[in-house]
N, CA, C and O atoms as a printed pandas DataFrame, in Angstrom:
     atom_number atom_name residue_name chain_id  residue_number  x_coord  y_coord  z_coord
0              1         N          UNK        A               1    7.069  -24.107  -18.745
1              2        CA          UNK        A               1    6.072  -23.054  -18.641
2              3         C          UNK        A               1    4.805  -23.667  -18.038
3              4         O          UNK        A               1    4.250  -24.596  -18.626
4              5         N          UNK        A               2    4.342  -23.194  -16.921
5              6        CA          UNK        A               2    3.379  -23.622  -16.130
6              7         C          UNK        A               2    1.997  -23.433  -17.147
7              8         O          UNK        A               2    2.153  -22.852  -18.221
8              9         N          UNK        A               3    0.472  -24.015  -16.706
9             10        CA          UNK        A               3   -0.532  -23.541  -17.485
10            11         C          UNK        A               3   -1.012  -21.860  -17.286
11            12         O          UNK        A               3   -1.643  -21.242  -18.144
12            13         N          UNK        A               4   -0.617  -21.355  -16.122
13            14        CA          UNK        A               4   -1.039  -20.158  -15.733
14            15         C          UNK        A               4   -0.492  -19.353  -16.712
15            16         O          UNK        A               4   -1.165  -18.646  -17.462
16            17         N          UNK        A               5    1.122  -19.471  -16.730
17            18        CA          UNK        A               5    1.642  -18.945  -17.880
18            19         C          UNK        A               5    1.102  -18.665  -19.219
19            20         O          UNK        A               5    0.732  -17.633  -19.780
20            21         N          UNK        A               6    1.191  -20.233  -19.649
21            22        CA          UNK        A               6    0.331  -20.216  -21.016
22            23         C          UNK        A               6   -0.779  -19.254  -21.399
23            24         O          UNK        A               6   -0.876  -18.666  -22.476
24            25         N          UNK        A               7   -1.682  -19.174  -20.257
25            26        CA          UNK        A               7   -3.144  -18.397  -20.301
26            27         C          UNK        A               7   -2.389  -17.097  -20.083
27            28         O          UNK        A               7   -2.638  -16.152  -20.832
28            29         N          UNK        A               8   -1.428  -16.965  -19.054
29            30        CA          UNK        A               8   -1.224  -15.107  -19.626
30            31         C          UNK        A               8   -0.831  -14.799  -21.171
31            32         O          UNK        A               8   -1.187  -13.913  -21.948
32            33         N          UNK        A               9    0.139  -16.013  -21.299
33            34        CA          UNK        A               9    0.815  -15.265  -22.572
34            35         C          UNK        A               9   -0.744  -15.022  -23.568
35            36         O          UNK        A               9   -0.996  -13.961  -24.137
36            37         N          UNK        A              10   -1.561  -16.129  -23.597
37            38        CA          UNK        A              10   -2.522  -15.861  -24.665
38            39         C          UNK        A              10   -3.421  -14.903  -24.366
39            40         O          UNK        A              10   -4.093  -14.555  -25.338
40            41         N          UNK        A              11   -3.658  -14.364  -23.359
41            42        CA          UNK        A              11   -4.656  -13.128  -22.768
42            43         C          UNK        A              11   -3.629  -12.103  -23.415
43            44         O          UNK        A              11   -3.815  -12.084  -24.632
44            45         N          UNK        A              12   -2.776  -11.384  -23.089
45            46        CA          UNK        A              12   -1.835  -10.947  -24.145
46            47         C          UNK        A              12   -1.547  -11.058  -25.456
47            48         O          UNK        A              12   -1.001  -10.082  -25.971
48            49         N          UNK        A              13   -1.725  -11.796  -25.984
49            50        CA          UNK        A              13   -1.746  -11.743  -27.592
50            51         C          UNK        A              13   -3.249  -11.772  -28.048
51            52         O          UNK        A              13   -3.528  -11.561  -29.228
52            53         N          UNK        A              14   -4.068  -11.995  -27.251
53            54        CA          UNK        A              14   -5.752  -11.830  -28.044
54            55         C          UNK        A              14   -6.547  -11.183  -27.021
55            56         O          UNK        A              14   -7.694  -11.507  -26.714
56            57         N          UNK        A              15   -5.651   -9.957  -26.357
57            58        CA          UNK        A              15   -7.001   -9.492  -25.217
58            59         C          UNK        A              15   -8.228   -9.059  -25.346
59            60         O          UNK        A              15   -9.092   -8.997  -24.472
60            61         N          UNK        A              16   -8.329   -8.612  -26.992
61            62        CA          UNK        A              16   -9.706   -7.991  -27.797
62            63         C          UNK        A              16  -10.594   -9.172  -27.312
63            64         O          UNK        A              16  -11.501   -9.063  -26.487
64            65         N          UNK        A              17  -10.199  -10.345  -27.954
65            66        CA          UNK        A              17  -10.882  -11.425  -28.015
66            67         C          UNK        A              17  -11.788  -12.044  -26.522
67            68         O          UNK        A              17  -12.959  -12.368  -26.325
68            69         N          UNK        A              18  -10.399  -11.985  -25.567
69            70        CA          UNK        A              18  -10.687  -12.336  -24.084
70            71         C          UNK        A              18  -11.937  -11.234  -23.338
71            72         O          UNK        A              18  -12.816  -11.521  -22.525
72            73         N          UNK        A              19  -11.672  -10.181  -23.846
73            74        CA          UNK        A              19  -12.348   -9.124  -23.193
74            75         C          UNK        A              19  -14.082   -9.596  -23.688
75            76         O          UNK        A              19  -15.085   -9.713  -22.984
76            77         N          UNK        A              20  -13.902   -9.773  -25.079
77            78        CA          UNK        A              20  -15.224  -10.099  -25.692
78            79         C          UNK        A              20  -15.699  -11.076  -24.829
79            80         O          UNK        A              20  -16.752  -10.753  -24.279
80            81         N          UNK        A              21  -15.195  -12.330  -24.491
81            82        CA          UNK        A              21  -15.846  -13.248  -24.493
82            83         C          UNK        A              21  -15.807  -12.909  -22.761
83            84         O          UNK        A              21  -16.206  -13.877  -22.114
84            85         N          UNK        A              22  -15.587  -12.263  -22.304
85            86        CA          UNK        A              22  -15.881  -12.083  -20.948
86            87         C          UNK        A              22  -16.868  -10.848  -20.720
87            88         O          UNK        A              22  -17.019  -10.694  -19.508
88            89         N          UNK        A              23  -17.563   -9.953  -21.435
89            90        CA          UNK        A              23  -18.629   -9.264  -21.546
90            91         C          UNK        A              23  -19.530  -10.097  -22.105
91            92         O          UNK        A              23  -20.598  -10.049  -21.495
92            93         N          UNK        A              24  -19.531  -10.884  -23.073
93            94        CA          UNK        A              24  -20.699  -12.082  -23.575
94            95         C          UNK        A              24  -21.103  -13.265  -22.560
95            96         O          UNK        A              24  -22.228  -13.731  -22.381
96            97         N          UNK        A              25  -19.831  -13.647  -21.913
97            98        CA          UNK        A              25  -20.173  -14.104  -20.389
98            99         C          UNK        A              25  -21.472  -13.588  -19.777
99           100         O          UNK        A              25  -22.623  -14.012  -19.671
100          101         N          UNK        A              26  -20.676  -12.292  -19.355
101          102        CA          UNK        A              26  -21.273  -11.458  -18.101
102          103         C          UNK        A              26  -23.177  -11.038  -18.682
103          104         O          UNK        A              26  -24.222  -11.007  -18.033
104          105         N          UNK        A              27  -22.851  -10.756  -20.296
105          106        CA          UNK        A              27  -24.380  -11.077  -20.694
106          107         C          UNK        A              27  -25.419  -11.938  -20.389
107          108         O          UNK        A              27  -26.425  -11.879  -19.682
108          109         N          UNK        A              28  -24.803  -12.911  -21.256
109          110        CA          UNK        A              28  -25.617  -14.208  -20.642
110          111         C          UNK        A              28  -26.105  -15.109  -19.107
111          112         O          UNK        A              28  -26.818  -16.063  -18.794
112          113         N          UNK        A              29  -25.393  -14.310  -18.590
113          114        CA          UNK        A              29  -25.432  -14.805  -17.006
114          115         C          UNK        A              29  -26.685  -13.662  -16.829
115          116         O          UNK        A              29  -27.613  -14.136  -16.173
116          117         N          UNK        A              30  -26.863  -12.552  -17.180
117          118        CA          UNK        A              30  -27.489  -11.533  -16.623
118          119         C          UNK        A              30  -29.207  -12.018  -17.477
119          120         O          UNK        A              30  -30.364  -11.953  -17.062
120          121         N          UNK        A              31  -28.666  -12.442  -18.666
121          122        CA          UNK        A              31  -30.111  -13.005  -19.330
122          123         C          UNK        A              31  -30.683  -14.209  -19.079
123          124         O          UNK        A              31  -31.716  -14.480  -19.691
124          125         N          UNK        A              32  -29.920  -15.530  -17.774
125          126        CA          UNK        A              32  -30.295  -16.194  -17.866
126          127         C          UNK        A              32  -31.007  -15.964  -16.269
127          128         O          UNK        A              32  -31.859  -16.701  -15.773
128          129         N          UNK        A              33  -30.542  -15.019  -15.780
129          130        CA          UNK        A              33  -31.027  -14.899  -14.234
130          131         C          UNK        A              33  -31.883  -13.519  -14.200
131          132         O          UNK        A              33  -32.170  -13.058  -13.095
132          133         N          UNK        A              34  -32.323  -12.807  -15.451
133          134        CA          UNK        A              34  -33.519  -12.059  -15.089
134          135         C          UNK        A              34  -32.910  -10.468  -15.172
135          136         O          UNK        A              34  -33.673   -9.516  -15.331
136          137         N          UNK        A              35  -31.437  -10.306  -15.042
137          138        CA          UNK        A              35  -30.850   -8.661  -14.653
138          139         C          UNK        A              35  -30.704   -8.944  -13.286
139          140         O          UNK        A              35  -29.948   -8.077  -12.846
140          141         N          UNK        A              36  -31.195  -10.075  -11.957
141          142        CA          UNK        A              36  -31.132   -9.924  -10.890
142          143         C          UNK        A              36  -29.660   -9.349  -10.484
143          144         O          UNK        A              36  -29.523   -8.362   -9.761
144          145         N          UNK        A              37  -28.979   -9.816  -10.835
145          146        CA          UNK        A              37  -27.212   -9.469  -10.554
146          147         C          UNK        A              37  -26.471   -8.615  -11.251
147          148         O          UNK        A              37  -25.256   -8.459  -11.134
148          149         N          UNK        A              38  -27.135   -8.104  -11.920
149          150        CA          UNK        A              38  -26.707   -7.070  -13.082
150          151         C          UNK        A              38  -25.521   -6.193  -12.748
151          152         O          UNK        A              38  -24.554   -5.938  -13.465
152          153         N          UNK        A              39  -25.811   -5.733  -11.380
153          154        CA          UNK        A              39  -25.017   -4.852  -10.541
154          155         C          UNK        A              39  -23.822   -5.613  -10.581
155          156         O          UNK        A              39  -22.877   -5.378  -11.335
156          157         N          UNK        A              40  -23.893   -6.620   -9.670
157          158        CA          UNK        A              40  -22.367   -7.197   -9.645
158          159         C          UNK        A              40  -21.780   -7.657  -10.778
159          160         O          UNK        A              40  -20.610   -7.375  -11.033
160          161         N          UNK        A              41  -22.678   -8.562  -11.734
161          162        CA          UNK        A              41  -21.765   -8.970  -13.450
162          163         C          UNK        A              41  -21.436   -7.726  -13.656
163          164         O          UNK        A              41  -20.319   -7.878  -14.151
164          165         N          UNK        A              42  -21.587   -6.813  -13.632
165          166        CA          UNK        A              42  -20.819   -5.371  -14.002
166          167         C          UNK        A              42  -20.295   -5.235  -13.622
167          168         O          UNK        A              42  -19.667   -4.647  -14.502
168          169         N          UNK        A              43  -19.443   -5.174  -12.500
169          170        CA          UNK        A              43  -18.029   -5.135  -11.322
170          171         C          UNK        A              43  -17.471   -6.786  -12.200
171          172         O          UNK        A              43  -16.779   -6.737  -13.217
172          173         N          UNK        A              44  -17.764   -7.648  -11.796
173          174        CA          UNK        A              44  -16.870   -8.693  -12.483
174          175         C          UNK        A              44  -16.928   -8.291  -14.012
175          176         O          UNK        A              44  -15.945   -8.969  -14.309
176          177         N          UNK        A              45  -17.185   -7.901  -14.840
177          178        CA          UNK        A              45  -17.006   -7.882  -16.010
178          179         C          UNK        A              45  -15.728   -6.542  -16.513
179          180         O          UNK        A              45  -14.980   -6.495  -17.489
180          181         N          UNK        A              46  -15.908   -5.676  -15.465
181          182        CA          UNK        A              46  -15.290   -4.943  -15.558
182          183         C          UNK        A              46  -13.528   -5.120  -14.639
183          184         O          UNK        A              46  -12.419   -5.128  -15.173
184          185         N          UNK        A              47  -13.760   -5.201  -13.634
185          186        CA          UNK        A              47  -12.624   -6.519  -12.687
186          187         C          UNK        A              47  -12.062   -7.417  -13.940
187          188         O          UNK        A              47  -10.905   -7.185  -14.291
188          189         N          UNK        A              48  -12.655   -8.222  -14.498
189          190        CA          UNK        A              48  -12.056   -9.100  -15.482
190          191         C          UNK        A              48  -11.329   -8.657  -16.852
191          192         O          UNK        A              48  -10.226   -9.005  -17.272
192          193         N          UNK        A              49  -12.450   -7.625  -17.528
193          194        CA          UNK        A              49  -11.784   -6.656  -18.401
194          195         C          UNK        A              49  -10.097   -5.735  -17.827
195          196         O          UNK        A              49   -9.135   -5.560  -18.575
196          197         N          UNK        A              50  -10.174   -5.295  -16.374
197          198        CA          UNK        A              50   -8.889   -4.458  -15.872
198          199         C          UNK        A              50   -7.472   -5.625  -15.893
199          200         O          UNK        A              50   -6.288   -5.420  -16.160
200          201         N          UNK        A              51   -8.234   -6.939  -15.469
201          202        CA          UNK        A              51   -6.997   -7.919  -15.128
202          203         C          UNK        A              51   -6.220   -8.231  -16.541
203          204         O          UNK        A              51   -5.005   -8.057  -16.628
204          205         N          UNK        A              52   -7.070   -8.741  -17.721
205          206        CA          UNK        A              52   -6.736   -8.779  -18.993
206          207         C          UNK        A              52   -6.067   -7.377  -19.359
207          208         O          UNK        A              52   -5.093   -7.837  -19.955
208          209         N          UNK        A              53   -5.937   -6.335  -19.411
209          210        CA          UNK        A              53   -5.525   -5.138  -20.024
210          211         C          UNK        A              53   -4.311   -5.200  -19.278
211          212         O          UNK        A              53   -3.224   -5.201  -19.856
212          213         N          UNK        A              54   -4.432   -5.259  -17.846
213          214        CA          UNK        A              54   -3.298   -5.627  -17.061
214          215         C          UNK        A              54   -1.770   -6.581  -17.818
215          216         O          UNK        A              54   -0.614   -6.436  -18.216
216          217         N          UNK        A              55   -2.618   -7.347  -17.659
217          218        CA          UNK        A              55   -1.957   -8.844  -18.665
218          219         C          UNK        A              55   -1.361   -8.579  -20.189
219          220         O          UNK        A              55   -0.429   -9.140  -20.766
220          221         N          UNK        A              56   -2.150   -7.625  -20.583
221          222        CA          UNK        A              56   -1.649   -7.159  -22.016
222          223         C          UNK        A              56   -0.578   -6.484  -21.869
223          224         O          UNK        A              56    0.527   -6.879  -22.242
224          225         N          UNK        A              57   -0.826   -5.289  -21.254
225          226        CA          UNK        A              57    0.427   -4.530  -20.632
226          227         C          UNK        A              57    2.121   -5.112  -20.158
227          228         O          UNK        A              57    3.253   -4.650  -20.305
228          229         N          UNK        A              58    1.534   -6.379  -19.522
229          230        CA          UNK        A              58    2.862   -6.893  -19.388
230          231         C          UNK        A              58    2.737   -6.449  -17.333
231          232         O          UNK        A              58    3.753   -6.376  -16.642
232          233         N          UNK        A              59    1.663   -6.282  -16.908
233          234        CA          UNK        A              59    1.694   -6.080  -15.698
234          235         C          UNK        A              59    1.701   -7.327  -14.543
235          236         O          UNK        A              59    1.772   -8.466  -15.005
236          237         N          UNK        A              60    1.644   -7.206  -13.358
237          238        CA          UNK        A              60    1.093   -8.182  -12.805
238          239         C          UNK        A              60    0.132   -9.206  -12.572
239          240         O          UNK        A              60    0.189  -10.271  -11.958
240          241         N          UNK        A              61   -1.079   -8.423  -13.435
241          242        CA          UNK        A              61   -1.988   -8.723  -13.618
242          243         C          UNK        A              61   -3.110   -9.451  -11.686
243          244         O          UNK        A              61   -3.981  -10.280  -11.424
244          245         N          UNK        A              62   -2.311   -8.489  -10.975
245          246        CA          UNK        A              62   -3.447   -8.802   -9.490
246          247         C          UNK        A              62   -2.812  -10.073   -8.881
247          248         O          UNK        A              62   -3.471  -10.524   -7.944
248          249         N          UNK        A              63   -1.299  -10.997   -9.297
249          250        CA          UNK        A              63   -1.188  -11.894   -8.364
250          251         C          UNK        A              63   -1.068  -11.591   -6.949
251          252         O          UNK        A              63   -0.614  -10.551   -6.474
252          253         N          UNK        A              64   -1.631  -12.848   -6.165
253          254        CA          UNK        A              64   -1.494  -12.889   -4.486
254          255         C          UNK        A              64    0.156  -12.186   -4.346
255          256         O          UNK        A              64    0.964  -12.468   -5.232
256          257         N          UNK        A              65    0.477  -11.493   -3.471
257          258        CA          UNK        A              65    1.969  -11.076   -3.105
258          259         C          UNK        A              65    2.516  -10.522   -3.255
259          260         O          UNK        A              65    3.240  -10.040   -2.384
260          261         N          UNK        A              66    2.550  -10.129   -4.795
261          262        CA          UNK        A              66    2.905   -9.118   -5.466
262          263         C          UNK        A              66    3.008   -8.229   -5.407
263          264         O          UNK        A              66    4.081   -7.858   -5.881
264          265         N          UNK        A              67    2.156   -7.154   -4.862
265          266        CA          UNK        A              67    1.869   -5.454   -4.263
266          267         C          UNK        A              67    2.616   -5.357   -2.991
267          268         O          UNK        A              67    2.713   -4.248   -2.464
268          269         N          UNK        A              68    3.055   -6.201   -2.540
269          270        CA          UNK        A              68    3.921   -5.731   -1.191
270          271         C          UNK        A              68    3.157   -6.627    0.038
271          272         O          UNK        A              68    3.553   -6.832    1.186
272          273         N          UNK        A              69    1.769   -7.137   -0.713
273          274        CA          UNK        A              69    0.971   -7.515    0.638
274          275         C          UNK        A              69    1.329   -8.836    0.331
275          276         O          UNK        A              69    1.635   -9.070   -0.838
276          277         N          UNK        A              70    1.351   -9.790    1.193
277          278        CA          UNK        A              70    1.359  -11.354    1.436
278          279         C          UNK        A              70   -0.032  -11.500    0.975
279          280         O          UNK        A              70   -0.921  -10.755    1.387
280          281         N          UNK        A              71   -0.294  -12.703   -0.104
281          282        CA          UNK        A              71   -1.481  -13.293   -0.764
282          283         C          UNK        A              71   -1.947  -14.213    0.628
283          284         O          UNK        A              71   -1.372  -14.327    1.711
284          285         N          UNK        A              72   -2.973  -14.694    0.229
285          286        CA          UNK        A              72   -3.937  -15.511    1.104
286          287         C          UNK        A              72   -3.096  -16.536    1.783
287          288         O          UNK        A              72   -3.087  -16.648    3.009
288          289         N          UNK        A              73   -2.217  -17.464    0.792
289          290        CA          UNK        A              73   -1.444  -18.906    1.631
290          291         C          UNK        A              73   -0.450  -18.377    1.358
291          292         O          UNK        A              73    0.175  -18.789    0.380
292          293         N          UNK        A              74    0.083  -17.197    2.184
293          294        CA          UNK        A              74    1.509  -16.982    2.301
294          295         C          UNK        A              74    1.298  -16.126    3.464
295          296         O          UNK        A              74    0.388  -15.344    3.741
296          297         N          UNK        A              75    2.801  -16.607    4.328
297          298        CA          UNK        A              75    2.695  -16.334    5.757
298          299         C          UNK        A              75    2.728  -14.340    5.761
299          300         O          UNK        A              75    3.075  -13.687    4.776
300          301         N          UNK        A              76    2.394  -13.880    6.764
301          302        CA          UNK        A              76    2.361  -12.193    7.338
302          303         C          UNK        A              76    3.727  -11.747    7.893
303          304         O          UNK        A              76    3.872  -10.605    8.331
């Protein structure tokens, strides 16, 4: 079992947890830089929250290739 693995399986068994600590992230980044980015930590916080729920689900969770499209280092 690769490490990527590992981290899905556990995003899946504690996504409450993951989700938390990735909105407490996205907090603290926003309190240490003023709200300047506020806008975007809200797209990543929320992006990060969809991938985890993803992951819980048992989905793909957004890998490169997967959707039909060729990921970044894989040929067209």
């Amino acid at each position: 079992m690769s490490f990527v693995d590992k981290v899905k399986e556990m995003l899946g068994q504690h996504s409450d947890q993951a989700k938390k600590g990735v909105d407490k992230a996205g907090d603290k980044f926003d309190q240490k830089t003023g709200g300047k980015y506020a806008d975007k930590v809200d797209k990543v916080q929320e992006k990060g929250n969809d991938y985890i729920d993803r992951n819980a689900e048992g989905g793909t969770g957004g890998e490169p290739g997967t959707g039909g499209e060729p990921g970044p280092n894989e040929p067209r």
